[in-house]
N, C-alpha and C positions, 0 to 999 in steps of 0.2 A: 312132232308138235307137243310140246309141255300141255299136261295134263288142264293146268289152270287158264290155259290159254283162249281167247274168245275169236273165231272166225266164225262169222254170219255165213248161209247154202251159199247165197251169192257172190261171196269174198271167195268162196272157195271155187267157186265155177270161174269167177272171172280171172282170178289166180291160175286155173287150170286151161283158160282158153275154151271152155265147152259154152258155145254161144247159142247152142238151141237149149241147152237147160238153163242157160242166166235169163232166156229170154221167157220161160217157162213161170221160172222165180218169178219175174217184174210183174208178169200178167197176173198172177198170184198174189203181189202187194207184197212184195219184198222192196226195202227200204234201199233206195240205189244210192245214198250217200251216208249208211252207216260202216264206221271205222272198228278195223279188230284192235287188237291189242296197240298194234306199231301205229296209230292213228292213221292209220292207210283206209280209204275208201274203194269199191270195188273198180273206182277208174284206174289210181292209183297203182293197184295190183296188176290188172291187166296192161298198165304202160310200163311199168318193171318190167313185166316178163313178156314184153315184145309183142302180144297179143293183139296184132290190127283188127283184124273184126273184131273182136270183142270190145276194142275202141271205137272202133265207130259207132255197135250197138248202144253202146253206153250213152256215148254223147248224143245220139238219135233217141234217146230214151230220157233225155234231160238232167244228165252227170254234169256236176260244179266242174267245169273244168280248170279252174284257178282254187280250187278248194287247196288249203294248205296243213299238216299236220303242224300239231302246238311248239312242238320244241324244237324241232330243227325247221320248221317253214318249209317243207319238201314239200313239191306237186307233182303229178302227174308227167310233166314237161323236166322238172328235172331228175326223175327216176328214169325217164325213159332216155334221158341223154347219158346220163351216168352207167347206162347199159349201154351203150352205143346203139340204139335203135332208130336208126336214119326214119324208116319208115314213118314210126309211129312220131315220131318228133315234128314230122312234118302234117303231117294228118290231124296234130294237137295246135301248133301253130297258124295252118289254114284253118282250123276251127276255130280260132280265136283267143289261145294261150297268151300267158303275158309270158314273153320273154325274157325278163328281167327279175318276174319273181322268186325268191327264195333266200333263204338264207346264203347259200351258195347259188349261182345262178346257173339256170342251163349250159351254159357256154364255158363255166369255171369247172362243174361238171364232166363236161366231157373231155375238155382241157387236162382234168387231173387224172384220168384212164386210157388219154391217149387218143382219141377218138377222133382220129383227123380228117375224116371224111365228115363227118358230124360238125366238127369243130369250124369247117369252110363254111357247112351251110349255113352255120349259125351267125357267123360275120355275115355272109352273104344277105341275111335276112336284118341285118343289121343289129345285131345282138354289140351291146356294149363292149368293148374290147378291156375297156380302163377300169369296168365297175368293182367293189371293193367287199369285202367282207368286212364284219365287225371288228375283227383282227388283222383290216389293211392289207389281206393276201386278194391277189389277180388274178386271171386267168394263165398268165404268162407265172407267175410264182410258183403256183402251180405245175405247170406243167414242168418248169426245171425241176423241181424239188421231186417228182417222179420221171425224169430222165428220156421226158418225151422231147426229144431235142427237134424233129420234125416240126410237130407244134407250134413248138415254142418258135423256131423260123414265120411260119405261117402267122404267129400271132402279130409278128415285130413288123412284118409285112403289112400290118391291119395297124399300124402304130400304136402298138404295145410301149409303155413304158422299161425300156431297157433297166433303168437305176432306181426302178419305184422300190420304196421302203417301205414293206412291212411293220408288226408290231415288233418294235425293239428294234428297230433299223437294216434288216434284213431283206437284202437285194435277194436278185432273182441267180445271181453267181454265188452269192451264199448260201443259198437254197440246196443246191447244185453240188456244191464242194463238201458241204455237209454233210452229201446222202452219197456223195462219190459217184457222181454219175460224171465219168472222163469226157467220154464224147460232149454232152451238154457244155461243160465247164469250157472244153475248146471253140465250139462255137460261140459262145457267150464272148469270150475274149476275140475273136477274131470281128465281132462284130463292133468292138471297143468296149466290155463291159470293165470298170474300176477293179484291179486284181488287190489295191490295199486300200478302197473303204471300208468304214470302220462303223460299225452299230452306235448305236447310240447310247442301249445302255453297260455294255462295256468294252468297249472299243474292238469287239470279234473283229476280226477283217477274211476276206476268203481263205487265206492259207492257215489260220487259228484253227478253223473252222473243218477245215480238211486234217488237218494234225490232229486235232480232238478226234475226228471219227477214225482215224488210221487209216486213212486214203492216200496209199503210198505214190501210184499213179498221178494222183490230182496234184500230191504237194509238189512231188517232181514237176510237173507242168506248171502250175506256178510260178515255181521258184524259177523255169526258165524263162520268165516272161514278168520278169522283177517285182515279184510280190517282197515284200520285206521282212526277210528272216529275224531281225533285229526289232521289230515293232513289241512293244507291252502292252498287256492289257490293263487293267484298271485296277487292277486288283496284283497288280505287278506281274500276273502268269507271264511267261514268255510260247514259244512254238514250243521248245521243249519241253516245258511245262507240263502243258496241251496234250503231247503225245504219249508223255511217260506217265499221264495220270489214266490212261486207258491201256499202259499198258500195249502199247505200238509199239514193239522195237524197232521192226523196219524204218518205220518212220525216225524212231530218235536216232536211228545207226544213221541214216540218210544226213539226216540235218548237222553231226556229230561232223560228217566229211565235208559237211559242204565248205566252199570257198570262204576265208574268213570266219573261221569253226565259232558258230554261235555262242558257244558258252565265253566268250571271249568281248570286252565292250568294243562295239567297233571305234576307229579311228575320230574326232570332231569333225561335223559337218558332211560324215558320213550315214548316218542313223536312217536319216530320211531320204536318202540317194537313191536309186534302182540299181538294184545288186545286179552283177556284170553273173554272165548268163553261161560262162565259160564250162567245161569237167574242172570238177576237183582234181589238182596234180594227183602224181603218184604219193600213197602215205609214207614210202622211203626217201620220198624226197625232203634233203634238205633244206631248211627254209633261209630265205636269203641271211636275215639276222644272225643267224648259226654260222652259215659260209663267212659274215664279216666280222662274225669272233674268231673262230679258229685262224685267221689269216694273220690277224692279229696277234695271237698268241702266236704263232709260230715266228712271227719277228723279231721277237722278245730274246729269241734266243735261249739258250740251256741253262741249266738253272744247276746247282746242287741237287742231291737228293733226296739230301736233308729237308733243303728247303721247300723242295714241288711236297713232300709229303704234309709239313707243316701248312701247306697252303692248302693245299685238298681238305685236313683236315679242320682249317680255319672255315673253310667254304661251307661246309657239310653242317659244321657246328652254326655256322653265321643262318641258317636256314628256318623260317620260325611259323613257316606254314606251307601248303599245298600251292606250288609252281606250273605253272601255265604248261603245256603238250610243249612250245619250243622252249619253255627254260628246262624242263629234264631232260631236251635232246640236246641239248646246250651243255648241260652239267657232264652227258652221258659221252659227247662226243669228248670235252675234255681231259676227262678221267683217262679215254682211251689212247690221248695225244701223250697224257704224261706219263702213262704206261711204255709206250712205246719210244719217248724218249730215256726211259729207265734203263730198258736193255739195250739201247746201243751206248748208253754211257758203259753201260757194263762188260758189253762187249770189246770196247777199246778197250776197256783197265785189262781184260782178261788177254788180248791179244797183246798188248804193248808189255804184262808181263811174262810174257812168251818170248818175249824179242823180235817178235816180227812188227812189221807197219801196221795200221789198220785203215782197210781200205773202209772202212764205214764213215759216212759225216753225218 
């Protein structure tokens, strides 16, 4: 405990659970609703740290039990839910807690630590499902955003807002995708959460959102359940963007294969489509565009060799910037056709002045 710090006997009894010395204090004239440092009163402390008699002492001794600290509004009711203290939560409750007070409420409280036994009785006792922070976070936001996927079921059960928006337009799968919690993110979608709404204020959408933090698991599940590789932000980022400004390679290698390689504009009237869900072919594979050049060239028939060279070198020179992954398999594949028609021209000359036939065509 910092030297400067101020804990009254009975902050520190009740803090410790010794209920025959807090009770020694009171008879004494110790002040049962002065606050230490952390604006904590000694109900406060003993519903932290779980201490049921000492809460009952307290409140049979006439403790504020709605008393709130200044700056975050914390009570008794939501220390002792944020601890998962089933007990005392109800014992403050039946004594006549508001369950709704706080900055964060009881139920958001225990929401964001997981606390799903806690979390039942507090719906059960009719705790707000929907009630909000100052900053538009739920209890259900919450809880995705720490990976309580349990909860988060139980809360949606209690008609939770699936697509409530946060501050800055942030779902409860945004949440989710952000912090990389897989399992959440799955259930979220199976339950039908939007896998490409978009923030408000700069059009994030879940898989942006997942690619910023390099959550290679999550983009991957996305991406199979048609989030949109191809979407921009406002600011023009793209997934790529996103990924490689954090330094994700997994992530930008991933997104680099995918289907319709994102650095690429996709086709009109595709942009806003649902990307098909398929594996990336194999990377040696040929892409069709390629297969319907070289067919093409080989129709053309044989050339001088003069002239295939003038023409390579015409190509090469004609080139005036950086070519897409199929135009340098394109370039690369042709280079190797008219390589290979070089030496079977050469071959004939060389057999034909031998005097024999050449069986080569």
């Amino acid at each position: 405990m910092p030297t400067d710090s101020f804990e009254s006997p009975l902050t520190l009894a009740a803090c410790g659970g010794h209920v025959d010395l807090a009770m020694l204090l009171i008879e004494r004239g110790a002040n049962i609703e002065e606050v230490n440092d952390e604006g904590y009163t000694p109900l406060m402390e003993a519903a932290r740290e779980g201490h049921e008699e000492m809460v009952v002492l307290l409140l049979s001794q006439g403790a504020n039990i709605n008393a709130q600290t200044e700056e975050t509004q914390e009570t008794a009711l939501t220390l002792a839910c944020c601890g998962g203290f089933l007990e005392v939560a109800d014992i403050l409750i039946k004594a006549g807690a508001d369950i709704e007070l706080g900055a964060s409420t009881p139920l958001m409280e225990a929401a964001q630590e997981g606390h799903l036994d806690l979390v039942r009785y507090l719906l059960q006792s009719n705790s707000n499902v929907r009630a909000q922070t100052q900053t538009g976070d739920t209890a259900l936001t919450y809880a995705c955003e720490n990976g309580h996927t349990d909860v988060a079921d139980l809360l949606l059960t209690y008609n939770a807002d699936l697509e409530h928006e946060s501050e800055g337009g942030r779902t409860p799968l945004m949440k989710a995708c952000r912090a990389g919690h897989q399992c959440t993110v799955q259930f979220l979608i199976s339950k039908g959460a939007d896998v490409n709404k978009q923030t408000t204020n700069n059009d994030h959408t879940p898989l942006s959102l997942a690619c910023a933090g390099g959550h290679l698991s999550v983009v991957e599940l996305l991406l199979a359940h048609s989030a949109d590789p191809f979407h921009k932000l406002k600011d023009n980022s793209t997934m790529l963007i996103e990924a490689a400004k954090g330094g994700h390679t997994s992530v930008v290698q991933l997104l680099l294969d995918y289907p319709h390689s994102i650095m690429m504009t996709p086709p009109p009237g595709v942009a806003n489509q649902p990307q098909i869900t398929q594996q990336p072919g194999s990377l040696h594979e040929v892409p069709e565009a390629c297969r319907v050049s070289t067919r093409e060239e080989s129709q053309l028939g044989t050339s001088s060799a003069g002239a295939s060279a003038t023409s390579t070198t015409t190509t090469a020179g004609s080139s005036t910037g950086p070519k897409s992954p199929a135009g340098r398999l394109a370039d690369s594949l042709g280079q190797k056709q008219n390589t290979l028609k070089s030496l079977l021209r050469k071959g004939r000359a060389l057999n034909e002045s031998n005097g024999g036939s050449s069986d080569l065509q």
